[in-house]
FIROZA-360349 format. One line per field, with one value per residue (C-alpha): residue number from 1; residue in three letters; chain; y, x, z. Coordinates in nm, 4 decimals. Layout:
N
drenvex = [NUM,...]
bake = [ALA,...]
loza = [A,...]
y = [Y,...]
x = [X,...]
z = [Z,...]
This chain:
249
drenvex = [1,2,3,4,5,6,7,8,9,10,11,12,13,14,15,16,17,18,19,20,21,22,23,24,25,26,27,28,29,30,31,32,33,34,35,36,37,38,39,40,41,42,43,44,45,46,47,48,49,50,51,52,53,54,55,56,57,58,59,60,61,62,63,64,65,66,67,68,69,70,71,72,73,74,75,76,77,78,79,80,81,82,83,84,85,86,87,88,89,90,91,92,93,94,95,96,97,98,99,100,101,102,103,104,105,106,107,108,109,110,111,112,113,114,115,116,117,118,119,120,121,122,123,124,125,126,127,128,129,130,131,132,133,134,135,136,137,138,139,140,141,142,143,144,145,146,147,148,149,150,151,152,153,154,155,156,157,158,159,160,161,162,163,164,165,166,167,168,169,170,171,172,173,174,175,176,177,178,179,180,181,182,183,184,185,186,187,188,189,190,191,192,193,194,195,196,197,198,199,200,201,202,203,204,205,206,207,208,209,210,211,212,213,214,215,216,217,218,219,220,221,222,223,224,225,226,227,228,229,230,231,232,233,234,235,236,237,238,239,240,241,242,243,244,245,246,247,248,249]
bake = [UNK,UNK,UNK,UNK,UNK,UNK,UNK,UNK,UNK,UNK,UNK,UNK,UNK,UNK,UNK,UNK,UNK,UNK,UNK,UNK,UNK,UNK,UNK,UNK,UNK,UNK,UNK,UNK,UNK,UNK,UNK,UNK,UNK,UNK,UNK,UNK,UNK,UNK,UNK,UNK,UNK,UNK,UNK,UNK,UNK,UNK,UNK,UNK,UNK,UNK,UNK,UNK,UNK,UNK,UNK,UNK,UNK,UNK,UNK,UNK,UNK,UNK,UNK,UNK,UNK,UNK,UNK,UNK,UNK,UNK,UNK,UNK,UNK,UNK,UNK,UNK,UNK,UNK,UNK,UNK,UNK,UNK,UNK,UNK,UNK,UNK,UNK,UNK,UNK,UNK,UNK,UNK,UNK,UNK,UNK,UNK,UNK,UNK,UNK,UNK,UNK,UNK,UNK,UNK,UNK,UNK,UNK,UNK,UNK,UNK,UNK,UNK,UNK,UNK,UNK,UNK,UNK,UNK,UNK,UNK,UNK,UNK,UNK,UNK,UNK,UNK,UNK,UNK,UNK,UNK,UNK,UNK,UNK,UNK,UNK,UNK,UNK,UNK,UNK,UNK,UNK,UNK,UNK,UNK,UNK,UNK,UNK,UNK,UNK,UNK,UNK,UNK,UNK,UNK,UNK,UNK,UNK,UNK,UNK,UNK,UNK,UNK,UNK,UNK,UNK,UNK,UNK,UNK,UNK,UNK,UNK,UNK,UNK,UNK,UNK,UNK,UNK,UNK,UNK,UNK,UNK,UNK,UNK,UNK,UNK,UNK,UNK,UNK,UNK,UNK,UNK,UNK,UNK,UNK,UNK,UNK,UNK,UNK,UNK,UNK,UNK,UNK,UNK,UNK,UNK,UNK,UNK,UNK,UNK,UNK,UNK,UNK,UNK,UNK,UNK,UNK,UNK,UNK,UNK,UNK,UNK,UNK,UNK,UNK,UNK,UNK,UNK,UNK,UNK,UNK,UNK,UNK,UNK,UNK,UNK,UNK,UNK,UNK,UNK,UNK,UNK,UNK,UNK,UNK,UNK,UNK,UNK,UNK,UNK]
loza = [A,A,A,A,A,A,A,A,A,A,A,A,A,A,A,A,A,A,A,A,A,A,A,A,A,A,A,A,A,A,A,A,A,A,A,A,A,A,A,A,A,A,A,A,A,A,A,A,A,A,A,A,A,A,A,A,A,A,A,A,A,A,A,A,A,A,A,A,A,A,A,A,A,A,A,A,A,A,A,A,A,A,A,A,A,A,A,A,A,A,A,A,A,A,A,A,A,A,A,A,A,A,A,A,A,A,A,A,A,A,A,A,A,A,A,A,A,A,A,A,A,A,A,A,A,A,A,A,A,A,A,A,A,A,A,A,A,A,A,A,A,A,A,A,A,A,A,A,A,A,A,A,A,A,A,A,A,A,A,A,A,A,A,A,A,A,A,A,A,A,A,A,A,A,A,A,A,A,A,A,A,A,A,A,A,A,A,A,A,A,A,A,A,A,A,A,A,A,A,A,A,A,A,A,A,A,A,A,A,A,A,A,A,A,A,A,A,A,A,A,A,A,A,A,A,A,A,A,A,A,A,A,A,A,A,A,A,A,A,A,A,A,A,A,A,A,A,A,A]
y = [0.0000,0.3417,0.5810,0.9899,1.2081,1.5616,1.8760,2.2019,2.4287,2.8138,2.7176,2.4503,2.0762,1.9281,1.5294,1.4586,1.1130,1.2949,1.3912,1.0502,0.7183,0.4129,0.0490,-0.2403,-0.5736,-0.7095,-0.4629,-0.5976,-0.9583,-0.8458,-0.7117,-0.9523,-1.2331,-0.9940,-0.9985,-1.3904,-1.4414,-1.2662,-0.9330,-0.6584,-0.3742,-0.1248,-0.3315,-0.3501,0.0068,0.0780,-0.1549,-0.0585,0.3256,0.2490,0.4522,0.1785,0.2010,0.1150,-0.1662,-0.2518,-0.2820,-0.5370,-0.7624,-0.7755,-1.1065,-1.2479,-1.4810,-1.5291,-1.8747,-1.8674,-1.8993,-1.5688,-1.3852,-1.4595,-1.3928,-1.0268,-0.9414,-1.0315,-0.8023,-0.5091,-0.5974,-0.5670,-0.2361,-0.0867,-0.2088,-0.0371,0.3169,0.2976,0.2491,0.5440,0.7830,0.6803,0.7789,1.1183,1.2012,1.1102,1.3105,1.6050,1.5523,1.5261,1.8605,2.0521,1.8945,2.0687,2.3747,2.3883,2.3338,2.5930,2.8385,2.7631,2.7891,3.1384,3.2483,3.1831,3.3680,3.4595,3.4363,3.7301,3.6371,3.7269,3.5978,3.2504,3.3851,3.3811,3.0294,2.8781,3.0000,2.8888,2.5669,2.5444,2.6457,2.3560,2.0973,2.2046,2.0926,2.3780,2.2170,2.4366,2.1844,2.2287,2.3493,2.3671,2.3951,2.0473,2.0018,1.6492,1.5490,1.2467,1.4700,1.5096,1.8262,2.0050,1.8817,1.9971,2.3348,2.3438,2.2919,2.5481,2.8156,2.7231,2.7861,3.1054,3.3098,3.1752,3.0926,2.7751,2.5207,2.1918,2.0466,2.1910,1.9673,1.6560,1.3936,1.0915,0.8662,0.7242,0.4141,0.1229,-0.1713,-0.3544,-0.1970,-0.1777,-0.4192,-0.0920,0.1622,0.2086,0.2537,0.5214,0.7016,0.7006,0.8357,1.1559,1.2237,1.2709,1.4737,1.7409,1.7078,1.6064,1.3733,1.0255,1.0429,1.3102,1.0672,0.9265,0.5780,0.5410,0.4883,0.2196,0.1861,-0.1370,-0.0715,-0.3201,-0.1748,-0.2601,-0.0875,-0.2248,0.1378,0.1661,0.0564,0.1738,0.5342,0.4745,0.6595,0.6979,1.0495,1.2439,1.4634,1.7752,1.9443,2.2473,2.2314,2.5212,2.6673,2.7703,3.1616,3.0895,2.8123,3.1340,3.3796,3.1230,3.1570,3.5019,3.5006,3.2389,3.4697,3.7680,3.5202,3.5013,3.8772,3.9359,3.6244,3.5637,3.8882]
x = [0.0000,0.1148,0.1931,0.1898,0.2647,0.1394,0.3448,0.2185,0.3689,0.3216,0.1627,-0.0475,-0.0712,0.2651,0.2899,0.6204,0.6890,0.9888,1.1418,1.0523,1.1841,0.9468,1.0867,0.8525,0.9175,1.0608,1.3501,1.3937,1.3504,1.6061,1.8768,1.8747,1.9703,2.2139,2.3897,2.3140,2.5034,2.8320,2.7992,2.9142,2.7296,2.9216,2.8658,2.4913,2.4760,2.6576,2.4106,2.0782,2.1657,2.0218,2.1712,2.3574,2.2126,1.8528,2.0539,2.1766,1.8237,1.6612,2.0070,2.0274,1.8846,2.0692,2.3987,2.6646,2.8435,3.2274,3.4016,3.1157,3.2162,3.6423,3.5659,3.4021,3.6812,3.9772,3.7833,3.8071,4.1307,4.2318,4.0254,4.1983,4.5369,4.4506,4.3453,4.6848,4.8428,4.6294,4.7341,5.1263,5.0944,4.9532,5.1963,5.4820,5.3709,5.3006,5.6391,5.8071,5.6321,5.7042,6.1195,6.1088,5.9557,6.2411,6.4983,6.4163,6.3367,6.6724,6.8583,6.6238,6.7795,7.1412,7.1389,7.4202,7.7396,8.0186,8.4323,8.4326,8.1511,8.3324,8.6222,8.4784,8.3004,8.6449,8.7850,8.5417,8.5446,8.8845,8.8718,8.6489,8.8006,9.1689,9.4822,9.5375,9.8228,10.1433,10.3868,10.1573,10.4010,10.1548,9.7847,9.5880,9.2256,9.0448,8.6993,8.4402,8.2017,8.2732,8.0860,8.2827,8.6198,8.5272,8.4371,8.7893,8.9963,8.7778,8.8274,9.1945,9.2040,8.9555,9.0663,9.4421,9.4829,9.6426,9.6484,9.5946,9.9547,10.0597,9.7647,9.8679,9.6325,9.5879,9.3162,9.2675,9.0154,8.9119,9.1040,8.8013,8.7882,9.1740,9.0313,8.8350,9.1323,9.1566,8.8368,8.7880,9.1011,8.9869,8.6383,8.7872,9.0137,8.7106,8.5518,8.8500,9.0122,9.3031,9.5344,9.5969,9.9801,9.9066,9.7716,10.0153,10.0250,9.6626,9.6236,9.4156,9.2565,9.2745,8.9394,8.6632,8.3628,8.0717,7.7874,7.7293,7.7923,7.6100,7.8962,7.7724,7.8005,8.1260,8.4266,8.7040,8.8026,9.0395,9.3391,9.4626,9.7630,9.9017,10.2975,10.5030,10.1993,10.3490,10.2686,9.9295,9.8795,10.0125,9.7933,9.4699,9.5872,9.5265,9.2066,9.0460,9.1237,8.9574,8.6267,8.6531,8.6746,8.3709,8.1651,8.2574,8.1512]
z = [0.0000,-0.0616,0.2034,0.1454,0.3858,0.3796,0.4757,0.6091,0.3805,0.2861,-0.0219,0.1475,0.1708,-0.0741,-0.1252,0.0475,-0.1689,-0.2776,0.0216,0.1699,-0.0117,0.0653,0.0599,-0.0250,0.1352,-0.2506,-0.1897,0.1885,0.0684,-0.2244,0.0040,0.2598,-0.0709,-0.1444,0.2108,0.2327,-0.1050,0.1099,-0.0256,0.2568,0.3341,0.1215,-0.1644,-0.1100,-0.0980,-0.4018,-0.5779,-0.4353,-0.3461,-0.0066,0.3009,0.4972,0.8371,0.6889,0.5501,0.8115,1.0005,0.7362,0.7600,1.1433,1.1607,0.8253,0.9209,0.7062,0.7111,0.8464,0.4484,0.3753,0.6588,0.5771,0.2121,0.3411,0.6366,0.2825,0.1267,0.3677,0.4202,0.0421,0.0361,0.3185,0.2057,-0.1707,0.0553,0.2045,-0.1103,-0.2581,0.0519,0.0256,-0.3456,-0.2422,-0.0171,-0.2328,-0.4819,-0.2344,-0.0865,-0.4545,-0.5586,-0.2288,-0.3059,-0.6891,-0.5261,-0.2498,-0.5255,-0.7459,-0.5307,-0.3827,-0.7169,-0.7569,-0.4439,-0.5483,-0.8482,-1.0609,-0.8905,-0.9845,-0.9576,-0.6082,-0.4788,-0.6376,-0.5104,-0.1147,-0.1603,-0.2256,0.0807,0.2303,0.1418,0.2173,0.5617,0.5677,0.3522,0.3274,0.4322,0.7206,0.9063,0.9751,0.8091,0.4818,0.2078,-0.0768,-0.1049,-0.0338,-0.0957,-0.0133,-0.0692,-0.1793,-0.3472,-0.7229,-0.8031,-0.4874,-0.6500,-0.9476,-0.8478,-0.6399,-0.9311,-1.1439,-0.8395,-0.8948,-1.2471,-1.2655,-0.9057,-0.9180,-1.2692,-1.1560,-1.4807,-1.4733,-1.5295,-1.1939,-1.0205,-0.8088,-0.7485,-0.5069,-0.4411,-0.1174,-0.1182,0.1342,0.0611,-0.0535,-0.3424,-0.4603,-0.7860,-0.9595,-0.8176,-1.2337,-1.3252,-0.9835,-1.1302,-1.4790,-1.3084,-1.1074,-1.4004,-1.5664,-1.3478,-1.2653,-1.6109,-1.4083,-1.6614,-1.5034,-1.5537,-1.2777,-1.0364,-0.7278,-0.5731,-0.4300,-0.0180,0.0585,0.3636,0.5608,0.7969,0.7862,0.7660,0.9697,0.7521,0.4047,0.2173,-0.1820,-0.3941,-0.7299,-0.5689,-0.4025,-0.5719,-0.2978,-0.1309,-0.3726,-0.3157,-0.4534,-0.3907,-0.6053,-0.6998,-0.5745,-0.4007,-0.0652,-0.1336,-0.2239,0.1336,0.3083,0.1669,0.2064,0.5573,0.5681,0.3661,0.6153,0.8873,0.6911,0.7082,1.0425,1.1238,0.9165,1.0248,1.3558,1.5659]
């Protein structure tokens, strides 16, 4: 039988079968099939477009056999496990954009360097990388990272006009890898333009280490020293100091 059920409106008596939905028992009968054949309650919805606590009225005395209710609980599971997969993806991707934000704004922020401004980095660098010690006779640079080595011997050439030829090189690596000492020469003379005739007898390092370290990104620490350089180790003693009147107040 149908139901209607009359609102007091400003315009009168209105028929509220729109704002009200009615079920007949075929729809009740048909849902409770549907949660007896092991579908879950978010599935029934999705099929019927029925809000799920109603559904969950006309089901409350439907059980579910053991292999009905493990097939629905791997189901949520699986469901839950794709949401997480979902969110991780999100945040990745928020996390990568936020990264290339950071970066450029970062390489914004640097600008375009001028000679002295170069000029100021390298001393800087070498008051944190360079050989400082008072029995130094020539200038000695030492470092893993290839782009800073690079830069060092382009600082060399462009502030001190110091050519390659008068570069000394040494590699220093950890005894378990004296087999690719060749190729790891052959790869920093690359990187510095330093010729390999210019390389010394490599140190090797007889330390066993404890942590298993990336080996396809492992290229040794390299060392620079400049021939006849004494007046310029002297004067890179005096321009560290001139940092450290400026910067340390």
């Amino acid at each position: 039988m149908d139901i209607k059920i009359a609102l007091l409106t400003e315009g009168g008596l209105v028929d509220n079968n729109e704002y009200m939905h009615i079920y007949n028992d075929e729809i009740k009968e048909e849902v409770r099939l549907l949660r007896m054949s092991g579908l879950s309650i978010g599935q029934i919805q999705k099929l019927k477009n029925i809000p799920r606590t109603t559904i969950r009225d006309w089901i409350a005395a439907t059980s579910l056999t053991p292999h009905q209710q493990a097939d629905i609980k791997k189901r949520v599971i699986a469901m839950l496990q794709k949401g997480r997969i979902e969110a991780q993806r999100v945040q990745t991707e928020k996390r990568n954009r936020l990264i290339k934000q950071l970066m450029e704004e970062g390489i914004r922020d640097v600008g375009k360097l001028n000679t002295r401004d170069i000029f100021v980095i390298g001393i800087g660098l070498y008051w944190a990388e360079g050989f400082k010690n008072l029995h130094e006779r020539r200038l000695g640079f030492c470092n893993s990272d290839p782009g800073m080595m690079q830069f060092y011997v382009q600082w060399l050439e462009t502030c001190f006009s110091v050519e390659k030829k008068n570069l000394i090189a040494r590699l220093t690596l950890n005894k378990l890898y004296e087999k690719r000492t060749r190729e790891l020469e052959t790869y920093w003379s690359k990187t510095t333009g330093i010729p390999l005739s210019q390389f010394t007898k490599p140190f090797y390092q007889t330390s066993i280490w404890k942590k298993q370290f990336n080996t396809e990104n492992y290229h040794g620490v390299l060392r620079i020293h400049v021939k006849d350089s004494l007046e310029l180790l002297l004067k890179m003693r005096g321009w560290i100091e001139g940092l450290k009147e400026n910067v340390l107040k």
